[in-house]
N, C-alpha and C positions, 0 to 999 in steps of 0.2 A: 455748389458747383464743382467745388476742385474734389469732393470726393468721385464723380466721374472719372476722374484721372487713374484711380485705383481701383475702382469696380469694373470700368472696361475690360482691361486687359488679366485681372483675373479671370470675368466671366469667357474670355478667351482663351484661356491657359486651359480652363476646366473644361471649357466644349473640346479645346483640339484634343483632353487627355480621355475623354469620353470617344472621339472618334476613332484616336487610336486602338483604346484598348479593344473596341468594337471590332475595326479590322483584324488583329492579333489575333482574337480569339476566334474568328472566323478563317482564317488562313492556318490557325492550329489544328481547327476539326471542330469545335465544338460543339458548331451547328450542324454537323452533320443528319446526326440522325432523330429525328425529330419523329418517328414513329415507333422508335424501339421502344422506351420508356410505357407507354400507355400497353400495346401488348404485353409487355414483361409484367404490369401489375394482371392483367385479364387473365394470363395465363401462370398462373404462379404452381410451381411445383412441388411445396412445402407438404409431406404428407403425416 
């Protein structure tokens, strides 16, 4: 039982560091574009 005491609030530490990093990297752009990648491969200019 007392290991509860230190598994909780890790697995707390890790979700809020998962949340954050989620927002950050959305508020950077990263999500932005989500349809360039797949034409960029369709269309490829290498001759």
């Amino acid at each position: 039982m007392s290991v509860i005491y230190i598994v909780l609030p890790a697995a707390i530490i890790l979700a809020a560091a998962a949340v954050a990093a989620f927002i950050w990297s959305a508020r950077a752009g990263q999500l932005d574009d989500l349809d360039g990648p797949p034409t960029r491969m369709i269309h490829d200019d290498d001759e």
